[in-house]
C-alpha positions in Angstrom: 0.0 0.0 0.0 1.4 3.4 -0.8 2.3 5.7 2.5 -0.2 8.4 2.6 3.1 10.6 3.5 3.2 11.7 -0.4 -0.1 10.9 -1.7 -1.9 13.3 1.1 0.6 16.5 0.0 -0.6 19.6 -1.9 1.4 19.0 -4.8 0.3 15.6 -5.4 -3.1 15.9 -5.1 -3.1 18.9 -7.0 -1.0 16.9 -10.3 -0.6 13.3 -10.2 -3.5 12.0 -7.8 -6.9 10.3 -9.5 -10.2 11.4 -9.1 -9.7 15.0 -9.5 -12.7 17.0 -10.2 -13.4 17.9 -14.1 -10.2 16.0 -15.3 -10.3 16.1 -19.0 -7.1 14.4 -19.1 -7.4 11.3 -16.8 -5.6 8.7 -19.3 -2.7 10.9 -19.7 -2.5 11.4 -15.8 -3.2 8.0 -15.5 0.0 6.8 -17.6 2.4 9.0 -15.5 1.3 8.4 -12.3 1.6 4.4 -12.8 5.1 5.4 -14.1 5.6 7.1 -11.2 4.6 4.1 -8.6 6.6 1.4 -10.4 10.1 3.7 -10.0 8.9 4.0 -6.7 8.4 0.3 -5.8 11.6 -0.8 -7.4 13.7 2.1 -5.9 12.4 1.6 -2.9 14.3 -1.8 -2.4 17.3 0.0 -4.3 17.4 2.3 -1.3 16.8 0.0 1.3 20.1 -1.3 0.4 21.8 1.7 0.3 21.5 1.2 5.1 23.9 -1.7 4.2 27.4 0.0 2.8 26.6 3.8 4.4 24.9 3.3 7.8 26.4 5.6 9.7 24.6 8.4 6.7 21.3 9.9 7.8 18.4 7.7 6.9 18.3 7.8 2.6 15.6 5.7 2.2 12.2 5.8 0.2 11.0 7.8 3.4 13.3 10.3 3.0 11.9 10.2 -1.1 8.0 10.8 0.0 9.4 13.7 2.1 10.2 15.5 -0.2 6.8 16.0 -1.7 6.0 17.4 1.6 9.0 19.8 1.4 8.5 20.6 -2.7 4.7 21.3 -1.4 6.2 24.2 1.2 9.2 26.0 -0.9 6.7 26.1 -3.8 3.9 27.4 -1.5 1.4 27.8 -5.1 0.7 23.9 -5.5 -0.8 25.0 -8.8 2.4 26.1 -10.5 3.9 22.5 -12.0 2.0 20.9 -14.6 1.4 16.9 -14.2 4.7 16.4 -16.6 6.3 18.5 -14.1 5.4 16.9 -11.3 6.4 13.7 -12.5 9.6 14.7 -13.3 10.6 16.3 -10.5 9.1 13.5 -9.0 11.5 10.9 -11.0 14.6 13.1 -9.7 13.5 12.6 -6.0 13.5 9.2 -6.4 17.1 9.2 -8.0 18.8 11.7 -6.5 19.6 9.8 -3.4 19.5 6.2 -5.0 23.4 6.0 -5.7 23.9 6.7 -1.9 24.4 3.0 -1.4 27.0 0.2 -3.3 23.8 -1.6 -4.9 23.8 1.8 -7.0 27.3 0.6 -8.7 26.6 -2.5 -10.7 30.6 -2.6 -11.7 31.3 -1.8 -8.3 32.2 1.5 -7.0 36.0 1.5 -7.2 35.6 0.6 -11.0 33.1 3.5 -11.4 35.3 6.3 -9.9 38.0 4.5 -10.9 41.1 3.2 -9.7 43.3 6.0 -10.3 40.7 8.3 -8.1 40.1 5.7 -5.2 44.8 5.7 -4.8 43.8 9.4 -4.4 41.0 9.5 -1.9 43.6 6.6 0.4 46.3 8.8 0.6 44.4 11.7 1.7 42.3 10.4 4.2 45.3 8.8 5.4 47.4 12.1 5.5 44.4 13.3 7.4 44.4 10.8 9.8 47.9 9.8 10.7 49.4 13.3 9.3 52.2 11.5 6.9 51.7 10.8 3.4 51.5 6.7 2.4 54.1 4.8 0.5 53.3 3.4 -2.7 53.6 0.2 -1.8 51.2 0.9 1.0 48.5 2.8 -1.2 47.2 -1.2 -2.3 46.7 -2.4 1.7 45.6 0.7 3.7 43.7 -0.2 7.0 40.1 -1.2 7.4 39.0 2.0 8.9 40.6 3.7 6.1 38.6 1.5 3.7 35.4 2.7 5.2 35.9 6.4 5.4 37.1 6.4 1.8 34.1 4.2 0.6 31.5 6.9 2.4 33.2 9.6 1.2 33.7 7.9 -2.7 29.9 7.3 -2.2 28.9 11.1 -0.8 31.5 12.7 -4.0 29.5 9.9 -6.5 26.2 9.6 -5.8 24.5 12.8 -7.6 27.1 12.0 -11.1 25.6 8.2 -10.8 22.0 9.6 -10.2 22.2 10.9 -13.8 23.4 7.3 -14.8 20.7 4.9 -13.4 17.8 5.7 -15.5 19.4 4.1 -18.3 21.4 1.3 -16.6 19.9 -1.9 -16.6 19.7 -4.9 -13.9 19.8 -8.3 -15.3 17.6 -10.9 -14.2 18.5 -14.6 -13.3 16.4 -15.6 -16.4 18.1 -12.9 -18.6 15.3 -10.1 -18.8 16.1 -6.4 -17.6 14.8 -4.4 -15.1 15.3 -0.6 -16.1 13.7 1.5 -12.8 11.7 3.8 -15.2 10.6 0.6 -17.1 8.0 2.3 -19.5 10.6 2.7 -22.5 8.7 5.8 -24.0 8.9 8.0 -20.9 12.3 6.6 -20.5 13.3 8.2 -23.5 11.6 11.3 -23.8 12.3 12.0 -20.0 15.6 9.9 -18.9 18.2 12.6 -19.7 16.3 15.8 -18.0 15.5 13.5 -14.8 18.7 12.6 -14.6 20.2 16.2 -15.3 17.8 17.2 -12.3 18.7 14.4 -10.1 22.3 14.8 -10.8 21.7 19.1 -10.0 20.8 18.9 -6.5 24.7 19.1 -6.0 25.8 21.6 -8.1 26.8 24.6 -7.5 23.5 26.9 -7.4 25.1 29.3 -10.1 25.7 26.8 -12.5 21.6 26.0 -12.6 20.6 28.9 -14.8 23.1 27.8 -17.5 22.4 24.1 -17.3 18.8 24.6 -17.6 18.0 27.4 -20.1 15.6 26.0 -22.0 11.3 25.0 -21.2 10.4 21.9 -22.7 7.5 21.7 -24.7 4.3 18.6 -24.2 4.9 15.0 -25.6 2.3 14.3 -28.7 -0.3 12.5 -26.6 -0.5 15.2 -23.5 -1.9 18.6 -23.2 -0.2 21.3 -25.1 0.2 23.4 -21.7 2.2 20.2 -19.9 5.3 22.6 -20.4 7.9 21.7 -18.6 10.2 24.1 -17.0 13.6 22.7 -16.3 15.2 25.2 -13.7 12.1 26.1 -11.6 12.3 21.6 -11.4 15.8 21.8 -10.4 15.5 24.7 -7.8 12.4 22.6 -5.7 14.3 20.0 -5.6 17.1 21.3 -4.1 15.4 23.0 -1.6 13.2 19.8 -0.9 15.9 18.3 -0.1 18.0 20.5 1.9 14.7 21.5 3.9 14.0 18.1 4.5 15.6 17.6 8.1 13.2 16.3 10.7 13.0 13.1 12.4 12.4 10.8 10.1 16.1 11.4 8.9 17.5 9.7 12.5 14.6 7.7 14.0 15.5 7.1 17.6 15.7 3.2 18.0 17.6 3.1 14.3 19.9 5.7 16.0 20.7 3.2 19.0 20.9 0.0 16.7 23.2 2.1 14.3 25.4 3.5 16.6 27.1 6.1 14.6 30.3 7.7 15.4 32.2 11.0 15.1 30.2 14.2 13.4 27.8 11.2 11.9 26.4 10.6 15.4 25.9 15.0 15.9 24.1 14.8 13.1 22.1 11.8 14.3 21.7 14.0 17.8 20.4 16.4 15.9 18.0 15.4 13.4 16.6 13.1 16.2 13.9 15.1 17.8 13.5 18.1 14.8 10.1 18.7 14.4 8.8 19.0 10.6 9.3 22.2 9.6 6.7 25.1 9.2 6.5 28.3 6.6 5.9 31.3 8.2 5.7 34.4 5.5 9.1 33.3 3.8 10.8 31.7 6.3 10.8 28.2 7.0 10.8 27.4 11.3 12.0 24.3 12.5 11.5 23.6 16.6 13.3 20.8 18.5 10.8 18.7 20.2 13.2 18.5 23.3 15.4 20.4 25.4 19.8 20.1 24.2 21.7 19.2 27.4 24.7 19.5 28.4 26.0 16.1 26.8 24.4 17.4 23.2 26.1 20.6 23.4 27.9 19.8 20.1 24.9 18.6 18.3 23.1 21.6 18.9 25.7 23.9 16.8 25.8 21.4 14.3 22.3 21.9 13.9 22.5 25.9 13.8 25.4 25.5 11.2 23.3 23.5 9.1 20.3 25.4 9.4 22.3 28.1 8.5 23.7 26.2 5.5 20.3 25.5 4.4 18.9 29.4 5.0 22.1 30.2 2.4 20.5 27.6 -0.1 17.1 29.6 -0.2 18.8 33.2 -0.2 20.9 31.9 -3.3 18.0 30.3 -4.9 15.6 33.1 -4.4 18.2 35.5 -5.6 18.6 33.3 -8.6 14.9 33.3 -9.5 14.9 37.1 -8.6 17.7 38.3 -10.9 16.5 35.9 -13.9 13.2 37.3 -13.8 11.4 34.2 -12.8 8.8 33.2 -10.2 10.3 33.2 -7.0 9.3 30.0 -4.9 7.1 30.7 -1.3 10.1 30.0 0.8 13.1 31.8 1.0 14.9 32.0 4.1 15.3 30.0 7.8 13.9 31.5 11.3 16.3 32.1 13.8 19.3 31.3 12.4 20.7 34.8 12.9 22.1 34.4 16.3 22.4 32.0 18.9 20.3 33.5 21.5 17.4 33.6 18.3 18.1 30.1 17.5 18.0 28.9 21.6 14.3 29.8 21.2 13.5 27.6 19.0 16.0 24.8 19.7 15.9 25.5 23.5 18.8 24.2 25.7 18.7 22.3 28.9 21.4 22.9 31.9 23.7 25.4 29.6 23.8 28.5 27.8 24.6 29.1 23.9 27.4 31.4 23.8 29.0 32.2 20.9 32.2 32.1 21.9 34.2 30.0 19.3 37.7 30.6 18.2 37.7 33.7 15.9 40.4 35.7 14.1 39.5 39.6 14.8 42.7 40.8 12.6 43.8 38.2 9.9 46.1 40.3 8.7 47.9 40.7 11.8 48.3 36.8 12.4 49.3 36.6 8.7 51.8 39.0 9.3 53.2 37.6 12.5 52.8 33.9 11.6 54.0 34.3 7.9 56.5 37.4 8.6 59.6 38.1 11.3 57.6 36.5 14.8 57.9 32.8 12.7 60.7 33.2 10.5 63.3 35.6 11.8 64.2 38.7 10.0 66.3 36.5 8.1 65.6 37.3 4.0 66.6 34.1 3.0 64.1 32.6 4.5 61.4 33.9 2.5 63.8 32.9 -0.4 64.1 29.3 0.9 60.1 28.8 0.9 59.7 30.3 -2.0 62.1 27.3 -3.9 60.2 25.3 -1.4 56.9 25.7 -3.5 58.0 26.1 -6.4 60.1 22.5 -6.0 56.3 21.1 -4.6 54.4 22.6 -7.7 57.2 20.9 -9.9 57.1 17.8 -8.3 53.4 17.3 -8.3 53.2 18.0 -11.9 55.3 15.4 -12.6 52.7 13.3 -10.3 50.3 13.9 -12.9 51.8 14.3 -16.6 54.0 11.3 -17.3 55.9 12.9 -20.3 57.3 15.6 -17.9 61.0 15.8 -17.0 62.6 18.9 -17.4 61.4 21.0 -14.2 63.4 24.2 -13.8 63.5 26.6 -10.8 64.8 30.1 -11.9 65.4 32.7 -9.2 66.7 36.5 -9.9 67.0 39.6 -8.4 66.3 42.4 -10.8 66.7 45.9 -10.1 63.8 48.9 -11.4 64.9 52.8 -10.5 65.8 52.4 -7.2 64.0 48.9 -6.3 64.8 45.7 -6.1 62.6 42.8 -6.9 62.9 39.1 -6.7 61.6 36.9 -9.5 61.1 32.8 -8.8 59.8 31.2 -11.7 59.1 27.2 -12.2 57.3 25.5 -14.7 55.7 23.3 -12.2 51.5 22.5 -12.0 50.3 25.9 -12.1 47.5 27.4 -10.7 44.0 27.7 -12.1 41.3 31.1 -10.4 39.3 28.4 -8.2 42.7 27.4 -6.6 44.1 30.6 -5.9 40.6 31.8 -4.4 40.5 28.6 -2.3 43.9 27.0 -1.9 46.7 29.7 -2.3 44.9 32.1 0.1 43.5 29.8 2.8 45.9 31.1 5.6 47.3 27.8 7.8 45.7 24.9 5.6 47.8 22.5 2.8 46.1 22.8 0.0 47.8 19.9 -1.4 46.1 17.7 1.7 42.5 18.7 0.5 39.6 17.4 -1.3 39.4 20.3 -3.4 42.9 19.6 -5.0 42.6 16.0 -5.2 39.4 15.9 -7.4 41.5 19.0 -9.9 44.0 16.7 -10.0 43.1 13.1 -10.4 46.1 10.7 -9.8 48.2 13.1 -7.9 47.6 12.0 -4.2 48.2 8.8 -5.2 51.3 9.1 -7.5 54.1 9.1 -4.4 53.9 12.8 -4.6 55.0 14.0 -0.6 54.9 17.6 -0.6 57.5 20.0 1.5 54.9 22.2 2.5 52.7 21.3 5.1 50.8 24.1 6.9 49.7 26.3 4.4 52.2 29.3 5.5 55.4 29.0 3.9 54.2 31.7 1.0 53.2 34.2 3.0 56.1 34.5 4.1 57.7 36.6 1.3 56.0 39.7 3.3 59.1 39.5 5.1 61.1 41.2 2.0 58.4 43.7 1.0 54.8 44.9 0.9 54.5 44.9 -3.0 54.1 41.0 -4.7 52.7 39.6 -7.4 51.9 35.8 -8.4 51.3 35.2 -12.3 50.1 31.8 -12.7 48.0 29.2 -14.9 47.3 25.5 -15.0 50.1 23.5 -17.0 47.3 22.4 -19.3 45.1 25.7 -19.5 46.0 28.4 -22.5 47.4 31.6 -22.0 44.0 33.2 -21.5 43.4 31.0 -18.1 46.8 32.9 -16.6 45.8 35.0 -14.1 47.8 37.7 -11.6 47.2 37.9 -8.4 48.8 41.5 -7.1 49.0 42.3 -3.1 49.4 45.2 -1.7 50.5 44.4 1.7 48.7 42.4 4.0 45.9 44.9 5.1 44.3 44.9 2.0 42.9 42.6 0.2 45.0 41.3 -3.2 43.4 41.9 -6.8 42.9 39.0 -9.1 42.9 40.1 -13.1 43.5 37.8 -16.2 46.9 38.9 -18.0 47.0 41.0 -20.8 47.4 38.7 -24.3 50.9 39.0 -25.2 51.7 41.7 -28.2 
């Protein structure tokens, strides 16, 4: 029997549900919504055995799925404004969006779907994260079992939305030799496969990328309604809403919480989403309550959950703005209640035995720490220094370019002092990896992190953490401390693979103001 949880909501009722009054176009609604059911009951095992290889993860199951037709019924707040075809589709991508959470997902198995090349990669990170060395190569093929596991969730979590757009076309073979497709009518298959998927796969995109990915209304198939339009972007922005407003309960039921037994930030997250209310929309904002008091033992749960509230209030302000700036129809819900401070938030998420003071570690004056961790107080007035770290990073960026392009062997280092008027300046130039915009935003100019160490690196890169590459550089510091020789430096820089137009400079002017990033001028 289907669970009244989606059937009951606004937006079904008012697309996909039977017996609505004066419906002119029963059959038509009739052949999606018994599309609809059979993805439903076949995904619905698919996700039951997604618990087995990711059960620390929140719950993922076809629960989780009818949710979000509770959700898609609040963001949207007009239950009138998506046409049956819409409302199937979208309702397709909720199904899939989530279904690659679990191995079952990966019918070649998941290391052969990432690939081997990616899965060296994600070993030697976590294990540089972990035991803070880098692994041999000959240790890259037997890492330990708890190394195994963190890799396979977080393989699965960097996966699962890329697979989504796969699994409406892959095929399971039965013992007799038929196949099992999860949208098994072929025609909607065909006509509707590739947006679906697209949709299921957007939920973890970057919200800017939406508008450009989804320019483009699709018109009625032959045998429905001319007006059936289908509007790809306003699809894509509910359902990433749904889902990132979908935190309640049912995401960490209590006695699956105590059989599980989760660990580390999985069980805050657990803590958390245990006893959250469903949420409520209140003019524009979406209000969540906790249906119990945070004590002193679930201190750290409770500003998980305020971080991730706030995470999901920045998902409606971007997606509202998105809708606002393109003209469109902005959706009902647009922003999260109480999220603005702690003491707001304690109102609504009240705390037992403790009091929510924001008193965190926090950097008043970054450039001042820059200046005294990456100037004289670390290094010494000492010029070489600066020199030395400078070779130092260059050498890394050399080294980890051979990591990555096989035909390279000729890295050079060049360092000169050159002198302008009545200045001095010091060139180092290598020919090493190079730096593309995202990395220097997010790598060169995080202050006391190893960009080489993180995820963000390692997926630019494939094959590099996993290549022997052991970088110098460990702390994320050694660059800054060129200050030490002058207020005045520039970096110009590209990717070893990008063209001339990808170089970009990045020009500071001391440490108290923040650097400008241009693209070079073409060369005359």
């Amino acid at each position: 029997m289907v669970e009244q949880s989606f059937t009951a909501t606004v937006l079904w009722q008012n697309t996909l549900a039977p017996g609505l009054r004066h419906d002119d176009h029963r059959e038509q609604r009739e052949h999606l919504r018994v599309s609809y059911l059979s993805l439903r009951d076949k995904a619905t095992v698919l996700l039951t055995e997604a618990a087995r290889s990711t059960p620390s993860f929140t719950v993922h199951d076809i629960t989780h799925v009818d949710a979000l037709w509770e959700t898609a019924s609040l963001v949207c707040g007009d239950p009138h404004s998506l046409t049956p075809a819409e409302a199937y589709v979208l309702g397709c991508a909720f199904v899939l969006h989530d279904a690659a959470m679990g191995l079952a997902a990966y019918k070649e198995g998941l290391a052969e779907v990432i690939g081997q090349q990616r899965w060296q990669d994600l070993v030697a990170v976590e294990y540089f994260k972990k035991n803070g060395r880098w692994l041999h190569e000959d240790e890259l093929s037997s890492p330990p079992s708890e190394i195994i596991e963190t890799c396979v969730m977080q393989a699965v979590r960097e996966s699962h939305a890329a697979h989504a757009a796969r699994l409406v076309d892959q095929p399971w073979s039965t013992s007799s030799g038929n196949e099992i497709y999860l949208i098994q009518d072929v025609h909607l298959r065909e006509a509707y496969g590739p947006l679906i998927g697209e949709l299921a796969a957007s939920h973890w995109w970057d919200v800017n990328v939406l508008a450009d990915r989804f320019k483009q209304a699709k018109g009625s198939l032959p045998w429905q309604p001319a007006d059936w339009i289908i509007e790809p972007l306003k699809l894509a922005c509910i359902l990433r809403l749904a889902d990132a407003t979908q935190i309640d309960s049912r995401r960490a039921p209590t006695f699956l919480f105590t059989l599980r037994r989760p660990q580390g930030e999985s069980y805050h997250h657990w803590r958390f989403q245990e006893h959250i209310s469903r949420p409520q929309l209140s003019g524009d904002r979406v209000t969540y309550t906790s249906l119990r008091p945070f004590g002193r033992d679930a201190t750290e749960a409770w500003w998980l959950a305020l971080d991730y509230l706030r995470e999901v209030d920045r998902e409606l302000k971007s997606v509202d703005a998105l809708l606002h700036d393109l003209g469109r129809t902005r959706l009902a819900a647009r922003a999260v209640a109480g999220v603005d401070s702690p003491e707001r938030f304690a109102e609504l998420f009240p705390v037992a035995a403790w009091r929510p003071v924001d008193a965190a570690l926090q950097i008043t004056d970054v450039p001042a720490l820059v200046g005294t961790l990456g100037g004289e107080q670390l290094y010494g007035k000492e010029p070489e220094v600066a020199v030395r770290e400078l070779i130092q990073n260059a050498q890394d960026a050399i080294l980890a370019r051979a990591g990555v392009d096989l035909d390279f062997d000729d890295g050079v280092i060049e360092v000169r002092l050159v002198q302008e008027g009545d200045d001095w300046i010091l060139e180092v130039r290598d020919n090493g990896i190079g730096m593309d915009e995202d990395t220097i935003v997010h790598s060169l100019l995080d202050f006391g992190r190893s960009g080489w160490s993180s995820n963000r690196i390692r997926i630019k890169f494939p094959g590099l953490a996993g290549s022997g590459f052991r970088p110098r550089g460990r702390f994320g510091i050694g660059f800054f401390s060129i200050f030490i020789l002058g207020d005045h430096v520039e970096l110009l820089t590209r990717r070893y693979d990008g063209a001339y137009a990808d170089a970009r400079r990045v020009t500071f002017n001391g440490l108290g103001r923040r650097p400008v990033l241009t693209a070079l001028d073409p060369p005359a």
